[in-house]
N, C-alpha and C positions, 0 to 999 in steps of 0.2 A: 484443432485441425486447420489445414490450411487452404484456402479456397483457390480453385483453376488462374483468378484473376493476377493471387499470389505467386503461384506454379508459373505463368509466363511472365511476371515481374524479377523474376529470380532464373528465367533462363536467359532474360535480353544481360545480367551480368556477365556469361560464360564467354562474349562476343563483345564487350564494353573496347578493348585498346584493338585487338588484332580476331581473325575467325576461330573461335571456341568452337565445344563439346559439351552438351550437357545432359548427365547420367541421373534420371531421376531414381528413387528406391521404393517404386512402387509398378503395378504394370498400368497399360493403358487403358484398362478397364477402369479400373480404380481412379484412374485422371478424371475421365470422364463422369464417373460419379460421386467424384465431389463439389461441393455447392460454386456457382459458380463466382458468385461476390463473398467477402467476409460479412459474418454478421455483424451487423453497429455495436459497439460496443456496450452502450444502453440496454442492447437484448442478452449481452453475456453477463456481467454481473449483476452485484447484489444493488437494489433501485435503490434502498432504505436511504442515502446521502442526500440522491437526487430529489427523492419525495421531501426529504425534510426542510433543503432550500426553498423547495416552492413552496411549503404551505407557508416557512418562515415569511419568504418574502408576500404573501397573500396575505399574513397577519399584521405587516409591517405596511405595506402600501396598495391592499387592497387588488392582488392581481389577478387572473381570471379562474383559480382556484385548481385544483389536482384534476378534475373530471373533465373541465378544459383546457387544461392546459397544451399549445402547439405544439406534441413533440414532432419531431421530424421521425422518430418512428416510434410507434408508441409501444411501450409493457404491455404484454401480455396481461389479463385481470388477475390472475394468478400472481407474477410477480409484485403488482403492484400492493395485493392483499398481505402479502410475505414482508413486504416495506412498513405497510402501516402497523403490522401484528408487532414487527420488533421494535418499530420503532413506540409501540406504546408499552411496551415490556420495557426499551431503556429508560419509560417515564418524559421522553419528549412529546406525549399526545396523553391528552387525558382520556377516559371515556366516550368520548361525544368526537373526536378525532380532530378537536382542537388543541391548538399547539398551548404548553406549559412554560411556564419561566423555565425551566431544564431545558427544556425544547429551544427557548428562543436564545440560551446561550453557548446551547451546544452546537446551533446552524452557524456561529461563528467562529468554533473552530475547526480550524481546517484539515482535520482527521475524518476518520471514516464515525459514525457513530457511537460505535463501540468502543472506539478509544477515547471520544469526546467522553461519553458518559463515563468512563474510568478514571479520564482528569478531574473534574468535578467529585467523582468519590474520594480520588488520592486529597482533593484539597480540604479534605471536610475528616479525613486520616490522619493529615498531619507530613504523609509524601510525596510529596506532588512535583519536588524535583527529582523523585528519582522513578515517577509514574511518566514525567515530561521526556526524562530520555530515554524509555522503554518502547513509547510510542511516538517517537524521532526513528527511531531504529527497527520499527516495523511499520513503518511509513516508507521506508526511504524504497527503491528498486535494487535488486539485486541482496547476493550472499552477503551475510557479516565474514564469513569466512574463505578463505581462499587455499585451495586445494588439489592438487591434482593426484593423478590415478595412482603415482609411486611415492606419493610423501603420505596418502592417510594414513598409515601407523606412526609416522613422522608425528603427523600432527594431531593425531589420537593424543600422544603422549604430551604433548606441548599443551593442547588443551584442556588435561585435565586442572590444570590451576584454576583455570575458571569456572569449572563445572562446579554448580549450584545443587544440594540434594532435594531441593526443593520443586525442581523442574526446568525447562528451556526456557522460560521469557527469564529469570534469573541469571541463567548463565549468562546469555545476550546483554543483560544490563551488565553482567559482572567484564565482558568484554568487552561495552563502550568505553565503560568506568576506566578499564586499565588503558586504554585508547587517551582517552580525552586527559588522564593524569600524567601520561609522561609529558616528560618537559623536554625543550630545542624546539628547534628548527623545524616545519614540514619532513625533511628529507629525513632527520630522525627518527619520527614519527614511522616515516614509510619504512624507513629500516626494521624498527620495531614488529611494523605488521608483517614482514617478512621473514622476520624470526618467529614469529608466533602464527604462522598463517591465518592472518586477519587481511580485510578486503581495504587499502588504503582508500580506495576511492569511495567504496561504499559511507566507512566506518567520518570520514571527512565529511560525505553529505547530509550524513544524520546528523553529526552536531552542529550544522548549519539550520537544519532543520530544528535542534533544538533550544536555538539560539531563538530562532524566531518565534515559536512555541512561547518559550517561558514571557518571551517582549507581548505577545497579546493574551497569555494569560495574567498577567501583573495586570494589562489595564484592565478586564473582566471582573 
């Protein structure tokens, strides 16, 4: 949802070069009661990343520990209990809510948790390149695929080469994979994802992502 503060950040565009018009799709009731800042981002997702940085760094150099730590706004107790619970279900806290060698080499990568903790299983499976670019690709922002309202049967069909019976993160790996293996040029490439309605920018940023990825999991 988007906050009043948002709402008149997006009318001063309708007036930006000459005098605009701006139609909003809701009525003035409803302006009115919605919040009037956005919430910090800290209060809208999952903490679990956040909490594992700091006890890491609290284990590493002694800092002023999760209970005091300064946030500029703090988790609800709630939230924060939902951080510690999973994060001692991925085996980064032990019992006692002290951090575990899992824990202290998972705060170093730069994934959400749950990806981190899947790298470390892929590596101990024996796939960890192809765990690396599954979570390159669910990492990145935005669609693998690119689509619009008169090609989905278009591209229903285009896609079923990639379809995996196993499930979506499969397909998704099966669509980096055929990404990152054609060969030329960029512009090739983009051609490619255009015939396949694949997201070029997207499907670009992940394997940059997974470049980086595989360079600090080799030194780990």
């Amino acid at each position: 949802a988007i906050s009043r503060a948002h709402a008149e950040q997006r009318k001063g565009r309708a007036g930006r070069t000459s005098h605009g018009y701006v139609f909003r799709l809701y009525t003035e009731a409803q302006f009115h009661a919605l919040s009037e800042y956005p919430t910090p981002e800290i209060l809208r997702v999952d903490a679990a990343s956040t909490v594992l940085q700091i006890i890491a760094y609290d284990a590493a150099a002694g800092g002023p520990g999760l209970r005091k730590f300064p946030f500029l706004d703090s988790p609800s107790k709630k939230t924060l209990a939902l951080a510690l619970e999973s994060l001692m279900a991925l085996g980064a806290l032990d019992d006692t809510m002290k951090l575990t060698e899992t824990g202290r080499i998972m705060s170093r990568i730069p994934t959400s948790p749950m990806l981190a903790r899947s790298l470390l299983e892929a590596c101990r499976l024996g796939c960890l390149d192809e765990m690396t670019m599954l979570a390159a690709v669910l990492s990145v922002e935005g669609s693998v695929t690119a689509v619009t309202t008169g090609q989905r049967e278009s591209a229903k069909a285009v896609h079923r080469r990639f379809r995996h019976a196993r499930g979506d993160h499969l397909t998704l790996l099966s669509m980096y994979q055929a990404f990152v293996n054609e060969p030329g040029p960029p512009a090739r490439r983009a051609d490619f994802c255009r015939d396949h309605f694949l997201n070029f920018r997207t499907l670009t940023a992940a394997e940059s992502i997974c470049r980086q990825l595989s360079v600090m999991l080799a030194k780990d």
